[in-house]
C-alpha positions in Angstrom: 0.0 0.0 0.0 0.8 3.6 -0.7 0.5 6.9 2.2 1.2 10.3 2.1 2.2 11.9 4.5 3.9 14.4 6.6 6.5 13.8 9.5 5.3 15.8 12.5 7.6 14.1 15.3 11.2 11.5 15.1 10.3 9.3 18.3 13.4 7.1 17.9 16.4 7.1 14.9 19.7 4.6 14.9 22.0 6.9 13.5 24.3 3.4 12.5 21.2 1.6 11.1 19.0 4.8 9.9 16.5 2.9 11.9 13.6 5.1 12.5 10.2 5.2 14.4 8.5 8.5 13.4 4.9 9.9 14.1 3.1 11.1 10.5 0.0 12.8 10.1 -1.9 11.4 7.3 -3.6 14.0 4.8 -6.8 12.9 6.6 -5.4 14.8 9.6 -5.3 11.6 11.4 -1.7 10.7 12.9 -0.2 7.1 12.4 3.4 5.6 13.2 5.9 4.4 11.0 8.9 2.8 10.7 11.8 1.5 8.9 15.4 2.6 7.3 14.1 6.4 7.2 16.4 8.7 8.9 17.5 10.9 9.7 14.5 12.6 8.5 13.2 16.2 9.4 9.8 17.4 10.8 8.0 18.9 8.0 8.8 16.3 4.9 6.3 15.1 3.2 6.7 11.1 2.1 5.0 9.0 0.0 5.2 5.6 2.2 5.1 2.3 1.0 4.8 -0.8 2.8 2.4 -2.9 5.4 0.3 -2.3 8.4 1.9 -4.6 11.5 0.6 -4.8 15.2 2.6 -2.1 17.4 4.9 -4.3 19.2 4.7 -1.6 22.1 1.1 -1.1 22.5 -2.6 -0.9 20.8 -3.0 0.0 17.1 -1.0 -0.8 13.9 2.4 0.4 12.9 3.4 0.7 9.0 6.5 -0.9 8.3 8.0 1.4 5.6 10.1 -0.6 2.7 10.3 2.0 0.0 9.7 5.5 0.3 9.9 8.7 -1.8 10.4 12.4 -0.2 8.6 15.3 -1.2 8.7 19.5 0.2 6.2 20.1 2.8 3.0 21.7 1.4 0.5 22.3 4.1 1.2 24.9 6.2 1.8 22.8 9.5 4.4 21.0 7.3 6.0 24.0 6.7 5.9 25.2 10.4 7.7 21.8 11.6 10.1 22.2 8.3 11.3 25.7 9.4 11.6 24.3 12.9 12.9 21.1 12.5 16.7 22.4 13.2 17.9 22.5 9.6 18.0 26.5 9.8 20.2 28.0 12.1 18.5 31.1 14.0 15.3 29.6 13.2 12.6 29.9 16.3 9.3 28.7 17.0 8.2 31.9 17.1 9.6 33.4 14.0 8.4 30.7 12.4 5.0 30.8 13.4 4.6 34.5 12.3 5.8 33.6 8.5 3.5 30.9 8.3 0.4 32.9 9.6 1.3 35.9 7.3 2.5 33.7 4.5 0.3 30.5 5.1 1.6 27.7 2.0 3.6 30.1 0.5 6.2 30.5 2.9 8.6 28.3 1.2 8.6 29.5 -1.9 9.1 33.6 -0.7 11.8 32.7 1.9 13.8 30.7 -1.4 12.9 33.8 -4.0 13.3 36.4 -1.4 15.1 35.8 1.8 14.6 40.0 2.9 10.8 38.4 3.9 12.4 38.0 6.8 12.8 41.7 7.7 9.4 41.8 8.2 8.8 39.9 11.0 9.2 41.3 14.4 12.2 40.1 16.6 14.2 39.3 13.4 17.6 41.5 14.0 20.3 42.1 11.6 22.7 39.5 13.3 19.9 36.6 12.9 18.8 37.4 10.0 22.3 36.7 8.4 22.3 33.3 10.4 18.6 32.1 8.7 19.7 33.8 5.5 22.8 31.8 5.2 21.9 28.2 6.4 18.2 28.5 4.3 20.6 29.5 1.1 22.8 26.7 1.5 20.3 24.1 2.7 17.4 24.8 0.2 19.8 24.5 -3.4 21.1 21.2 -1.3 17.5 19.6 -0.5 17.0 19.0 -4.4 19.6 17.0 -4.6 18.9 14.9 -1.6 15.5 14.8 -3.1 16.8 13.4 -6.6 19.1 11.1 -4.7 16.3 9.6 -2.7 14.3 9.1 -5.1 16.0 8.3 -8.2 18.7 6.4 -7.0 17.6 5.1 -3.5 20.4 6.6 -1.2 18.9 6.5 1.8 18.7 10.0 3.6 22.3 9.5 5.4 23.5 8.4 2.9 22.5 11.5 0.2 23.2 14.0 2.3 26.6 12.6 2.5 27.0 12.5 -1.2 25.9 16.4 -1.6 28.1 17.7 1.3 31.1 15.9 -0.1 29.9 16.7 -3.5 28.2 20.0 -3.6 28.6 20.9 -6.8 27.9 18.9 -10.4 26.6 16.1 -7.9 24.3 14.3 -10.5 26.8 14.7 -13.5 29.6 12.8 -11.6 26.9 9.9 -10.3 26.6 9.4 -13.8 30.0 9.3 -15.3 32.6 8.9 -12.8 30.5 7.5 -9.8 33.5 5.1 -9.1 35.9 8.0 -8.2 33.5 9.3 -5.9 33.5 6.7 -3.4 36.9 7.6 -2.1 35.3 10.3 -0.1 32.2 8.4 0.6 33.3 5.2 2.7 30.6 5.7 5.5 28.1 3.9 2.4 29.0 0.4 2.7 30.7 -0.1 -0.9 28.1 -3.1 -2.0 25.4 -0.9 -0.7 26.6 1.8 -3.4 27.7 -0.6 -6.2 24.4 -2.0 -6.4 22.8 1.8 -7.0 25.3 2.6 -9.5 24.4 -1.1 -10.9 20.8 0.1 -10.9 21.3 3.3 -12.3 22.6 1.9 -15.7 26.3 2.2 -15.4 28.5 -0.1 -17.4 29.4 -3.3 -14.9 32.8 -3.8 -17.4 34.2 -0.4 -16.8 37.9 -0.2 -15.5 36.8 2.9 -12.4 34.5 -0.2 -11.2 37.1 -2.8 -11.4 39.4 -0.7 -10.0 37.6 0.4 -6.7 35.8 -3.5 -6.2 39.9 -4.4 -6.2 40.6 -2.1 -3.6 37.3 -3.0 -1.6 38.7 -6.8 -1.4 41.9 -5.1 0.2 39.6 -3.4 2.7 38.1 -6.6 3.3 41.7 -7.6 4.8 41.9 -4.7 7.0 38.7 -5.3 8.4 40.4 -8.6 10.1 43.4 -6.8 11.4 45.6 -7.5 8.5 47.7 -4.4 6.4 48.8 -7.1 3.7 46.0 -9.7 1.8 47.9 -12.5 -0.6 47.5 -11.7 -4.2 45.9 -14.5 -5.0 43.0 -13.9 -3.0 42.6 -10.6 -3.9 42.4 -12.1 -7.3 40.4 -14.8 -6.5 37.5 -12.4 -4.5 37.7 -9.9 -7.1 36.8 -12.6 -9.9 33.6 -13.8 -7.6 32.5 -10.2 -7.4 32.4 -9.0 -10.7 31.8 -12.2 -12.5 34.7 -11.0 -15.5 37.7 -13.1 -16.7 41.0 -13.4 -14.5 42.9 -11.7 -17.2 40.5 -8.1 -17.1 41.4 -8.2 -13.1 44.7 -8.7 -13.4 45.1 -6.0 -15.7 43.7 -3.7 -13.3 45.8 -5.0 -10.0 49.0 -4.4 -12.0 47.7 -0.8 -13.2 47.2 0.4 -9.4 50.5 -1.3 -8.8 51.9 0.7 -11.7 50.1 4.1 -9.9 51.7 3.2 -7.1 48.1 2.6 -5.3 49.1 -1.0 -4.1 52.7 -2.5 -3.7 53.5 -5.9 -4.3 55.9 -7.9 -2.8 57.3 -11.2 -1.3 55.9 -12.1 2.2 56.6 -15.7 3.7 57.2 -17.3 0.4 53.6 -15.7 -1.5 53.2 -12.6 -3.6 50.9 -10.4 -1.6 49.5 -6.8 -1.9 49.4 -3.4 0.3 47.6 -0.5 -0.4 50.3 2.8 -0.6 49.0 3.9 2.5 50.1 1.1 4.4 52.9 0.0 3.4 54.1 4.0 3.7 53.0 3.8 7.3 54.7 0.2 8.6 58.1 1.5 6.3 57.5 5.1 8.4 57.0 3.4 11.8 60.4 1.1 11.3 62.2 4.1 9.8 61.2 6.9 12.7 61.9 4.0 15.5 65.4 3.3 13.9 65.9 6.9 14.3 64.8 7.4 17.6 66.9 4.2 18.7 70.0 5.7 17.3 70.3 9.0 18.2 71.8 10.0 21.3 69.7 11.7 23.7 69.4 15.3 24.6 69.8 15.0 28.3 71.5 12.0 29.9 70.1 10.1 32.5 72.0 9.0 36.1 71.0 5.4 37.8 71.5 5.1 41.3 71.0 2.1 42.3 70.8 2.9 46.2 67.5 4.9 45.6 64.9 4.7 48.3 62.6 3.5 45.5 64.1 0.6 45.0 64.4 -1.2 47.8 60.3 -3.0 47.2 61.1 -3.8 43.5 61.5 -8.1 42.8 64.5 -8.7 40.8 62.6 -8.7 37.3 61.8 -5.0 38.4 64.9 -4.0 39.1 66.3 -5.4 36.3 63.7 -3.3 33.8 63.6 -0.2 35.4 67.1 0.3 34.8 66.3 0.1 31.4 65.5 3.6 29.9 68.5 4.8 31.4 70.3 2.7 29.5 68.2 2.2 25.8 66.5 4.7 23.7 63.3 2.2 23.2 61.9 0.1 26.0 59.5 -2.2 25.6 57.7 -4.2 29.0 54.9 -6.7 28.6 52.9 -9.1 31.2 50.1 -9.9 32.5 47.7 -8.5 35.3 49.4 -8.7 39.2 53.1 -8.4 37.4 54.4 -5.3 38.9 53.9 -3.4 35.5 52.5 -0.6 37.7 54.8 -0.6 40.3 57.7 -1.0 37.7 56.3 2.3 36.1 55.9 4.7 38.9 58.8 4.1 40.0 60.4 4.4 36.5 58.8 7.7 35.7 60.0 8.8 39.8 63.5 8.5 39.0 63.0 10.2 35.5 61.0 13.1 36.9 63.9 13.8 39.8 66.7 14.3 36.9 64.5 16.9 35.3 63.3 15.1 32.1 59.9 16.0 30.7 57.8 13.5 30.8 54.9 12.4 28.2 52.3 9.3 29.6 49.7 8.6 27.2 47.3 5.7 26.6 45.1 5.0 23.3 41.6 5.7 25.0 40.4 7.8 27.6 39.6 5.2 30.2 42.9 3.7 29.6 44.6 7.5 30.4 42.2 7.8 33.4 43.1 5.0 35.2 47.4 5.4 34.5 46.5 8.9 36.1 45.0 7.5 39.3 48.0 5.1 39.4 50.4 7.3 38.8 49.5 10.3 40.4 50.8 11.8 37.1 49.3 14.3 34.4 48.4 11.3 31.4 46.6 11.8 28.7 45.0 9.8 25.5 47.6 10.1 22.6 44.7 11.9 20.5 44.8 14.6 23.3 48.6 15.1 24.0 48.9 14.9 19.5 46.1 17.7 19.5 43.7 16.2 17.4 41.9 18.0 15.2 38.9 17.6 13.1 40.4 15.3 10.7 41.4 12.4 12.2 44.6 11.4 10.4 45.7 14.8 11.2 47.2 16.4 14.2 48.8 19.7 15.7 51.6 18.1 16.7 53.8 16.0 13.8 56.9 15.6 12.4 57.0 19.6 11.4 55.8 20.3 14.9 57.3 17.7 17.6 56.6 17.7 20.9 58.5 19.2 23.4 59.4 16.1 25.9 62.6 14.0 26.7 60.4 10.7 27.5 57.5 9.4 25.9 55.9 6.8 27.7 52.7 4.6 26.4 50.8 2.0 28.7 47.9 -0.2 27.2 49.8 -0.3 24.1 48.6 -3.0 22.9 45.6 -1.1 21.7 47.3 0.9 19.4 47.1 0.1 15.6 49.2 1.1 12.4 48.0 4.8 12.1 47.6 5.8 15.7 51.5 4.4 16.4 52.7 6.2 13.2 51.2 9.6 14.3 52.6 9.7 17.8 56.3 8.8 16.2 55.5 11.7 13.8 55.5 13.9 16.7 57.9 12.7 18.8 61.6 13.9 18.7 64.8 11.6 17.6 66.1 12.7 20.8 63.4 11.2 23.2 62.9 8.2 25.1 60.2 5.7 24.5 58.8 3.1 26.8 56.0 0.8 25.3 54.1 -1.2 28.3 51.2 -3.2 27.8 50.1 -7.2 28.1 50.7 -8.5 24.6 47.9 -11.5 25.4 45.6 -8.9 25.4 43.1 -8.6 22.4 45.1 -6.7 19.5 44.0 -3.1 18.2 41.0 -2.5 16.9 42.5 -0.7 13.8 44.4 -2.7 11.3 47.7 -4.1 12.3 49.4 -5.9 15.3 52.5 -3.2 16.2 53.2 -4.0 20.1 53.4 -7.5 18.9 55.3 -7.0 16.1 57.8 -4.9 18.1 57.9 -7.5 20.3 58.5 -10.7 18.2 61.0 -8.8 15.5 64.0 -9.0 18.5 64.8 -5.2 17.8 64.1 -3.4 21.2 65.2 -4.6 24.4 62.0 -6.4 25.7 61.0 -7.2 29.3 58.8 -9.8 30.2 57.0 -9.2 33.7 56.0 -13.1 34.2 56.3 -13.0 37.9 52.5 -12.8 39.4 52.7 -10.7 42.7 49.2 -9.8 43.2 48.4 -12.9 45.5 45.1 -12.5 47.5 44.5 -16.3 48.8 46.0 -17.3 52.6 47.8 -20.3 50.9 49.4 -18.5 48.4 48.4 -19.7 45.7 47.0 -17.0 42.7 43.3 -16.0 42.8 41.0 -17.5 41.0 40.6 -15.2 38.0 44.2 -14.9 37.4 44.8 -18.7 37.2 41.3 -18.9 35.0 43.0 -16.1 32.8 46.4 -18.0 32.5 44.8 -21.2 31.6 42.6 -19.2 28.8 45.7 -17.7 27.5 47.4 -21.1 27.1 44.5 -22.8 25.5 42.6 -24.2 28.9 39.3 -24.1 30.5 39.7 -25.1 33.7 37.1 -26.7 35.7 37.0 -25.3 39.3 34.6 -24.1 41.3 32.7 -21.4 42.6 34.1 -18.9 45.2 34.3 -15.3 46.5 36.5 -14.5 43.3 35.0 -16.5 40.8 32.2 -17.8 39.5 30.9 -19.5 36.1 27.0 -20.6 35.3 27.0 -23.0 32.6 23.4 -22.6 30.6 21.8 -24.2 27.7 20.5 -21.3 26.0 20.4 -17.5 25.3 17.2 -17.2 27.7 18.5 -19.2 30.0 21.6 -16.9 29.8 19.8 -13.8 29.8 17.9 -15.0 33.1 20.9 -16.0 35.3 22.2 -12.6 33.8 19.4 -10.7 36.0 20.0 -13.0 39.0 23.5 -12.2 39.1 22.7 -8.6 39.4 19.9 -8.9 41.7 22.2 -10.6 44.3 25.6 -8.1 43.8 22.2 -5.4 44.6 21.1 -7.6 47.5 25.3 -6.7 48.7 25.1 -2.7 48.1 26.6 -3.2 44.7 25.4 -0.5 42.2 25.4 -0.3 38.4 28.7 1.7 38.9 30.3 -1.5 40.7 29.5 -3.5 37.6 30.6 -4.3 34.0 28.7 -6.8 31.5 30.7 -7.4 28.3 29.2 -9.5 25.2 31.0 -10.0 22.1 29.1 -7.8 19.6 27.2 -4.8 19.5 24.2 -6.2 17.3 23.0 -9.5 18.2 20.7 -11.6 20.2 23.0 -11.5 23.2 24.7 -8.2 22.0 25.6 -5.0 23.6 22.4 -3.0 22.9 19.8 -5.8 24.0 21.8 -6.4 27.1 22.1 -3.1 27.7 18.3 -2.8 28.0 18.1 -5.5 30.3 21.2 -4.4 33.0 19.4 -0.8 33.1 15.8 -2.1 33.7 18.3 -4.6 36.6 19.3 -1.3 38.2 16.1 1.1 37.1 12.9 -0.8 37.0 10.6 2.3 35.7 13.7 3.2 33.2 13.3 3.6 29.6 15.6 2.0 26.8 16.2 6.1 25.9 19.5 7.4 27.6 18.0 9.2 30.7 19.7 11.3 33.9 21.5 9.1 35.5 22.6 6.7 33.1 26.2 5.5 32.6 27.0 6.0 29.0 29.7 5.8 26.5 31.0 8.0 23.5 31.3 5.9 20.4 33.5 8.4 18.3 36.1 10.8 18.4 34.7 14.1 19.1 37.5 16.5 19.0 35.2 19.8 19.6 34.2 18.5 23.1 37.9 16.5 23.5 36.1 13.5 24.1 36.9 10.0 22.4 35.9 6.9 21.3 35.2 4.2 24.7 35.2 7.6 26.4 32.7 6.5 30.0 30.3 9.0 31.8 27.6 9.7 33.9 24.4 11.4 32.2 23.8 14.6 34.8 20.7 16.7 33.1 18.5 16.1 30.0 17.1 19.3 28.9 13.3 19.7 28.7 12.1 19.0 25.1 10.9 22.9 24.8 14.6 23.9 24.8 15.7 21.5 21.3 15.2 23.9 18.8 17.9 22.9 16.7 20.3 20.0 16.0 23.2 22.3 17.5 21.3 23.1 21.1 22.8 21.3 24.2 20.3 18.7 25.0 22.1 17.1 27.7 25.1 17.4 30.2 27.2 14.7 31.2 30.3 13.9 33.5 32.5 12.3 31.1 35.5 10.8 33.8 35.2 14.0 35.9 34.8 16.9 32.7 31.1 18.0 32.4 30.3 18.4 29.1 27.2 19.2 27.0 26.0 17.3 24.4 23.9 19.1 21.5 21.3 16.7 19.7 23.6 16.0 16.5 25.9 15.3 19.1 23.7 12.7 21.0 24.0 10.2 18.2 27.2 9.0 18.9 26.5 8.3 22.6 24.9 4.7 23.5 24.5 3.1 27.6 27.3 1.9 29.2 25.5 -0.8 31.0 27.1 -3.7 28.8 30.2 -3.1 26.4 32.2 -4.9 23.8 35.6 -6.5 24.5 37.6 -3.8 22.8 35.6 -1.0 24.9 36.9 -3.2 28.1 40.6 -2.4 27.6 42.3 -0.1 29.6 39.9 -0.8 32.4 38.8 -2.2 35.7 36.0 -2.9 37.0 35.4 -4.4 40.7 32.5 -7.4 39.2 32.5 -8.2 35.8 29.9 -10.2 33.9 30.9 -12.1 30.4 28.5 -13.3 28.7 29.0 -16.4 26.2 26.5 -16.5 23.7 24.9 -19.9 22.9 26.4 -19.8 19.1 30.2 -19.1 18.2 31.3 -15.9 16.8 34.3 -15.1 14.8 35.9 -12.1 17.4 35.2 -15.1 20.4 38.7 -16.3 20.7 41.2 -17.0 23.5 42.6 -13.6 23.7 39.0 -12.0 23.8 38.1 -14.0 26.9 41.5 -13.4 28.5 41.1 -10.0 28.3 38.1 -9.9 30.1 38.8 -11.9 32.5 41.8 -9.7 33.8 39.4 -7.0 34.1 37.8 -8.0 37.1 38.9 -6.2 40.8 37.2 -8.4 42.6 34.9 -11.1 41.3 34.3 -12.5 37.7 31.0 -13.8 36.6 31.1 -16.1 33.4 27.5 -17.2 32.0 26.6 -18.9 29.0 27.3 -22.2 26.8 30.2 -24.4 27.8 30.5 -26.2 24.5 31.6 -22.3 22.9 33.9 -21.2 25.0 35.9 -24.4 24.8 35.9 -23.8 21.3 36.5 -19.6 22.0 39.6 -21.1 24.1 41.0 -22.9 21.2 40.7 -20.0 18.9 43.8 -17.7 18.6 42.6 -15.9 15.2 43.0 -12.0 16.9 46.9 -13.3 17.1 46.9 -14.2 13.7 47.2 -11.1 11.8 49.4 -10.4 8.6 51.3 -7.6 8.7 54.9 -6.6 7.1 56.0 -4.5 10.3 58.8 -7.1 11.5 60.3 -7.3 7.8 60.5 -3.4 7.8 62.1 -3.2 11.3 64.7 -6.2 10.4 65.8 -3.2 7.2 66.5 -0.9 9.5 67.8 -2.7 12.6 70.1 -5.1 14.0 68.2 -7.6 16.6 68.9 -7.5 20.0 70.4 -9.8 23.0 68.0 -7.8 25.6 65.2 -10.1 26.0 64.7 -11.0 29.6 62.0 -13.4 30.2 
């Protein structure tokens, strides 16, 4: 079936998924809800709807479940009331509004786009306003056509064309029509088979060589995706051929033209021809080349090691021996696990730096990780994108290779976590002359971004290497480790151990995902029943979207904690930031307490606080734009866990395999437990998570880069 109709309110929109529930009102008058892969959408549009009337999952009445739909300008004049104050136009009120649509009624539209001064003649419309409504209605209305055409001719969703005309504002149609291909470059938030199958649609020639050309590269990205910066050529080949359906010979035409344009290099890599895009294989060649550097220049000050110094005398001998070590070598790497002395080690190493007068830099990947060296270290840390000054762009940086930083020591805990592009922008910055100390537990799940460095630095032999074995955390009257740690240890090596329940540890075995999600709850009522709040716990799962993922679970821990809560993010929730924001300097994994939620009457536009948060003791305000790319905290993924402690933790196992499940995964959240970890779910996958190393398995040409530029070393104390 077919509606028209006109949005009057967005009740719910997935900014990831473009999910949306939205209330209409039907040209009958009579309002309706709707929903489907809408948004965002704005208040005022007209659509034409197509799809079927469903039961409301939520309550009485019928929903539309929207699979196609067309957009159209708002006509009546109620449509173009909640257009105008929708928060497309900055400077736009309620009230100004409202006076241009009683004087101008359905014209409105069409005046304001012919003759912006219309606006002089409403009252309370100054000369400083008027230029803010002037400008954004003159750059938004010339811009809504587009997005109209794209909609509707081509199917872009509404994300996804406004994307395409802010990257493309001028000649947008043209180039969707003869070089669509060499727009994607700049348009990687579309999935790529989402946008090959609309250029497919659109008529474009399946055979020509832009096509081939960008598919090649997507089968690259494919690689990256699993933590690898190299992909053999054969299967690069291979994929290719499956996805376009064209001889062997066309695609290999192609691979050796970008090798020829220098947009993938070719090599030799364990005895099989592989293939890196330029950008890699500049950045691993970079990171070996800058590290070889810092390694061989001499320091600017000189350092003094007195072994008598009062802080000395509690170190074991496997921390005496490293701390010694950056006053002795350039780069410094130190890896072990949890209850090793890697904290101990590390105040006391940045101690005897800071009492010679070095500058000191202490920096983790995310700010959670930075938080917690802080309290630790009673030191000023940092995340890396902070101390680099990030800047809007996320490859680039205030501080680089044309501006270093100004320190004598860089020092980086949790570095496991960092990737190929983070590691080669903090060795852009740093000076030849400075120190670097790596720490970090290399069993620990790998980066999220592509590539395996602290490993890599690790297994090439290059950098003197400490290996903090030794467990000195030991809680239990007969000495042996706690329960956790010697669960964590047996992960690591490939072992579920079957021991039982105590004060440190538990694990509840269940059949199925209900059954999981019910032992789940009871867990939570009981830490309750001990004074325990939500702040005391953690619940990780594996992925974000799934049966047993992060958003479902995150539902359920909140309703644990707040019976008459909502699944909306309300005052008092704990919530996370899911992407860099470098206007508010807060980052991706970034945890926070929600303080305020403005009233509704105060959203007039996208850019209007709508809530303030303590975000790891900074209050900041978040505008509605903003608010997208915050989600609960309640339950979090693996990779969100890093950096981290939390006093209980509850991991929950999923009654099905999946592919990030592996030893490493578990591992790490095990080791994130202060006091007592809670494992629930299916016996049968986390034998087989246990087996699974695949995060450890990662193709990378780091090592062969760093063995070109340096000799190995005899400094690896294990």
């Amino acid at each position: 079936m077919s509606v028209i109709a006109t949005i009057k309110k967005i009740k719910y929109l997935n900014e990831i998924t473009d999910w949306c529930v939205i209330q209409f009102i039907g040209e009958d008058g009579a309002t309706f809800i709707g929903s489907g892969k809408l948004g965002p959408q704005y208040p005022g549009y007209r659509l034409r709807l197509m799809g079927n009337w469903k039961p409301n999952p939520r309550g009485a009445g019928k929903v539309l479940d929207v699979v196609q739909y067309q957009v159209m300008p708002p006509k009546s004049e109620e449509g173009i009331y909640l257009f105008l104050t929708s928060g497309l136009f900055e400077g736009m009120t309620r009230a100004i509004a409202k006076k241009l649509v009683d004087e101008y009624g359905s014209r409105t539209l069409d005046l304001l786009t012919y003759d912006i001064n219309i606006l002089n003649t409403v009252k309370g419309v100054g000369a400083k306003r008027f230029i803010k409504i002037r400008d954004s209605f003159q750059k938004t209305i010339p811009q809504q056509e587009r997005v109209f055409k794209l909609i509707n001719d081509y199917q872009f969703t509404f994300t996804e064309a406004l994307l395409v005309v802010k990257q493309f504002p001028e000649n947008t149609i043209p180039m969707l029509e003869k070089a669509p291909y060499s727009m994607y470059r700049k348009l990687h938030k579309i999935p790529f088979v989402r946008f090959d199958r609309i250029i497919m649609a659109s008529g474009f020639n399946p055979e020509d060589k832009q096509r081939i050309r960008e598919v090649i590269l997507h089968q690259m990205k494919g690689g990256y995706r699993f933590g690898h910066t190299l992909m053999r050529y054969g299967d690069v080949l291979s994929e290719s051929i499956a996805y376009l359906q064209l001889d062997r010979y066309v695609i290999e035409q192609e691979i050796n033209w970008l090798i020829s344009k220098r947009r993938l290099h070719c090599c030799k890599h364990e005895n099989d021809w592989v293939l890196q895009t330029m950008w890699f294989y500049a950045a691993e060649k970079e990171i070996a080349t800058r590290l070889s550097l810092i390694d061989q220049t001499p320091p600017e000050k000189q350092l003094v090691f007195n072994d008598e110094h009062p802080a000395l005398e509690n170190l074991k001998p496997h921390q005496r021996r490293a701390v010694v070590a950056p006053f002795l070598d350039k780069v410094t790497i130190v890896t072990g696990r949890p209850g090793a002395g890697k904290t101990t080690l590390l105040r006391t190493m940045l101690q005897l730096i800071e009492e010679q007068n070095l500058t000191v830099l202490a920096v983790s990947p995310t700010g959670k990780a930075a938080q917690r060296l802080r309290e630790v270290t009673n030191k000023d840390c940092s995340t890396i994108h902070r101390a680099l000054g990030a800047t809007h762009e996320s490859d680039e940086f205030i501080y680089n290779d044309l501006n270093p930083l100004d320190v004598d020591v860089v020092v980086v805990d949790e570095t496991s976590m960092l990737d190929t592009s983070l590691l080669r922008a903090l060795l852009r910055a740093t000076p030849y002359t400075a120190r670097i100390i790596l720490i970090g537990d290399v069993e620990q799940l790998p980066s999220v971004g592509a590539g395996a460095v602290y490993r890599d630095l690790i297994d090439s032999m290059r950098f003197p290497t400490y290996w903090m074995t030794q467990v000195l955390r030991i809680t239990k009257a007969d000495g042996s480790l706690p329960t956790p740690l010697h669960m964590s240890n047996g992960v690591r090596e490939g072992q579920w151990y079957d021991v039982p329940n105590d004060e440190e540890w538990s694990y509840y075995p269940t059949r199925n995902n209900a059954e999981t999600m019910e032992r789940v709850k009871s867990i939570i009522a009981d830490l309750q029943q001990q004074g325990l709040t939500e702040h005391d716990v953690q619940v990780f799962a594996p992925m974000n979207e799934d049966e047993m993922g992060v958003n479902k679970l995150n539902t359920l821990v909140k309703s644990c904690f707040f019976p008459g809560g909502t699944h909306e993010i309300e005052a008092g929730d704990k919530i996370m930031q899911r992407e860099n924001n470098y206007d508010l300097g807060i980052y991706n994994g970034d945890i926070g307490v929600v303080k305020e939620i403005y009233p509704d009457e105060d959203r007039l536009t996208q850019d209007d606080p709508v809530m303030q948060a303590d975000m790891t003791g900074r209050m900041v305000e978040f505008t509605k734009r903003e608010m997208y790319h915050v989600t609960l905290a309640y339950a979090i993924t693996g990779h969100k866990s890093q950096g981290s402690e939390y006093p209980h933790v509850i991991i929950v196992i999923p009654d099905h395999h999946i592919s990030i499940m592996d030893r490493f995964w578990l591992y790490t959240l095990i080791t994130r437990c202060q006091v007592k970890a809670h494992v629930v779910g299916n016996e049968k996958v986390i034998k087989t998570t246990v087996r699974s190393r695949r995060s450890h398995e990662r193709k990378t040409m780091l090592k062969e880069q760093l063995a070109r530029f340096l000799p190995m070393t005899d400094k690896i104390y294990k």
